[in-house]
N, C-alpha and C positions, 0 to 999 in steps of 0.2 A: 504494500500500500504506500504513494505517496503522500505526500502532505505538506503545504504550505503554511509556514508559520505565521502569525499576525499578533503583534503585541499593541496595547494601547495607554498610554502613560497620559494623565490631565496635562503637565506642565513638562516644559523645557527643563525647570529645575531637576524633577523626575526621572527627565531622561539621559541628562547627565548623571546624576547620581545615581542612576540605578535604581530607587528606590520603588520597588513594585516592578519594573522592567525585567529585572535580574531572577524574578522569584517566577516571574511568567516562561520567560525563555527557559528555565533549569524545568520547568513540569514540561513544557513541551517539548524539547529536545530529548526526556528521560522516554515519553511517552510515543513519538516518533520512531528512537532507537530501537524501542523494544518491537514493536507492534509495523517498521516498514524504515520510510527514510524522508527524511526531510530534506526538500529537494530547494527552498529559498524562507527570506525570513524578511519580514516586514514589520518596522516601528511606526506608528503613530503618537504623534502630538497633537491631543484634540480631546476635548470635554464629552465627554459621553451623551451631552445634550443636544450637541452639532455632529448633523448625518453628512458634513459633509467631508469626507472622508477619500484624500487623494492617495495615502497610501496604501486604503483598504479597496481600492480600485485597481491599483497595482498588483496587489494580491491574487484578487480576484483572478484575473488576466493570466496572471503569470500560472493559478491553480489550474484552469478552463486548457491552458497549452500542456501543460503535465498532465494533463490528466489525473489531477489530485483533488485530494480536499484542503479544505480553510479548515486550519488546526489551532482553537486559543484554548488559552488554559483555563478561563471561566468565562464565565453567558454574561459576566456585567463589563468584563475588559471589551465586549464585542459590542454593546449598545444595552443603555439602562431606559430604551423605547422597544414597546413591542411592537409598535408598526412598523420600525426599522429593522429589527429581524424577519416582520412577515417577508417585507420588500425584498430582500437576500434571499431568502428562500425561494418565493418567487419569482427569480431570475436563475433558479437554477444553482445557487451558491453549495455546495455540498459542506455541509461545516459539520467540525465533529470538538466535542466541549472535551477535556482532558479529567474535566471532574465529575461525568458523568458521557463518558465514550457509546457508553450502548443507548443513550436517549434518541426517541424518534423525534422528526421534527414535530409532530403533536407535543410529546413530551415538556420539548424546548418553548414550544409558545405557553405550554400551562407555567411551565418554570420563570418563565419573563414575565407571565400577567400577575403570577404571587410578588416576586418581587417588588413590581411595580406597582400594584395596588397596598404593595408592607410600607413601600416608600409616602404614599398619596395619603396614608393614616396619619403614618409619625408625624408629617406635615401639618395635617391640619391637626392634631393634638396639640403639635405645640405652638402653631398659630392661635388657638381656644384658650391656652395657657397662659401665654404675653398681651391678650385682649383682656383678659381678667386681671392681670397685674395692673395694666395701666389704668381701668377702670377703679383700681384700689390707687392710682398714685405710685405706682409702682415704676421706678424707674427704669425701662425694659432693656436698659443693657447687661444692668447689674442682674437681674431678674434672669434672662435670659443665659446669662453665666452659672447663676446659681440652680438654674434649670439641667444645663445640660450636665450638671457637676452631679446632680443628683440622681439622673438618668444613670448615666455611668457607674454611678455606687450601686444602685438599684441591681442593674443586669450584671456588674462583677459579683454581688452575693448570691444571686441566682445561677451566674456561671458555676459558681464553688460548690455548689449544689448538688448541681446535675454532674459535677465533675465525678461522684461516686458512683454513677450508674457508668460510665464511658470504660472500653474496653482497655486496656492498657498498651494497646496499639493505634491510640484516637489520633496521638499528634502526625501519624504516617497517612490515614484514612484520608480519603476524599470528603467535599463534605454531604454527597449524596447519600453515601454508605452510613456516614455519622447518621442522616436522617432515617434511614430504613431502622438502624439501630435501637434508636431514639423512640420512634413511632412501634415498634414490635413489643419493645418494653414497656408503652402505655406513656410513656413521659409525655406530657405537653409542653410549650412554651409557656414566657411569663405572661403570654393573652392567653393561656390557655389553649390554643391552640396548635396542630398534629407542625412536626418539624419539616421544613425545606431546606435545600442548599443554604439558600442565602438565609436565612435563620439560624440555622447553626455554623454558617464564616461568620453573622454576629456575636454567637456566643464562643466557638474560639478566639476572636478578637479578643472576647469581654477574657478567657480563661489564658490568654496569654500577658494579658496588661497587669504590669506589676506599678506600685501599690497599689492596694483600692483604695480610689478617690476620696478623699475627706469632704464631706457634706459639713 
């Protein structure tokens, strides 16, 4: 099997530094190796909110002449829009996600509309949040600091949690596999609700971040 790489970094800073760049390329390259070859490799500097995407065109192109697929390491590094996944795929994009390889494209759109509808909550919870502060006189910088300081305590004590049900192979796992895991065992989230990918890359976030935050 071939496979075109595609990495997507928000900032120039990013992609100098590496920071996210380097962790993308090491899952893809490991996952290429194993499973075919990776025949080119393409960076992006671009906000996951802007489709417009001249080196994921490149890609594309270069995939279409190989005869391969569009290889990224996760479904938010490729677009945190799910009508710009439909559109790729609809053109015939063949993409295959490193954290979850065997997903169909059904799969991949239900995985992008959770995401993006986990995303469209937090938003307005904490726009609901900062209207009631201000409404109190609440100064919403400050407010707004001490908001997300307490978010973050919140889901590190509930990362520490869950951290006694995880297998002791979690930090290797994908985090689809985390979620089959997770969901077999009955565990919910802290909405109570069954785990996703990108629900559980939240709560490794939360179970990698040392201290917890001081409220």
């Amino acid at each position: 099997m071939k496979y075109v790489g595609y990495y997507r970094v928000s900032t120039k800073k990013q992609a100098r530094s590496g920071l996210g760049l380097e962790v993308q390329q090491q899952m893809v390259r490991q996952f290429s190796g194993a499973h075919g070859e990776l025949v080119g490799e393409f960076v992006e500097v671009e906000s996951g909110k802007n489709d417009r995407r001249f080196e994921l065109a490149k890609a594309i192109s270069s995939a279409k002449k190989a005869g391969a697929s569009l290889l990224i390491a996760r479904l938010d590094r490729f677009s945190r829009r799910v009508s710009f996944i439909s559109a790729m795929m609809d053109k015939g994009v063949q993409l295959v996600v490193v954290e979850m390889p065997h997903a169909t494209d059904f799969q991949l759109h239900i995985f992008a509309a959770l995401a993006q509808e986990e995303r469209r909550l937090i938003s307005e919870r904490t726009k609901a949040a900062l209207a009631q502060a201000k409404n109190r006189g609440t100064v919403l910088g400050k407010n707004g600091s001490a908001l997300a300081t307490e978010n973050k305590a919140r889901a590190w004590d509930f990362a520490n949690q869950i951290r006694q049900v995880l297998p002791e192979t979690w930090q290797s796992m994908s985090y689809s596999s985390l979620a089959r895991h997770l969901n077999e065992m009955g565990v919910v989230t802290i909405g109570g609700n069954r785990f996703h990918p990108q629900t559980v890359k939240n709560l490794v976030m939360a179970l990698t971040s040392r201290p917890r935050p001081s409220v």
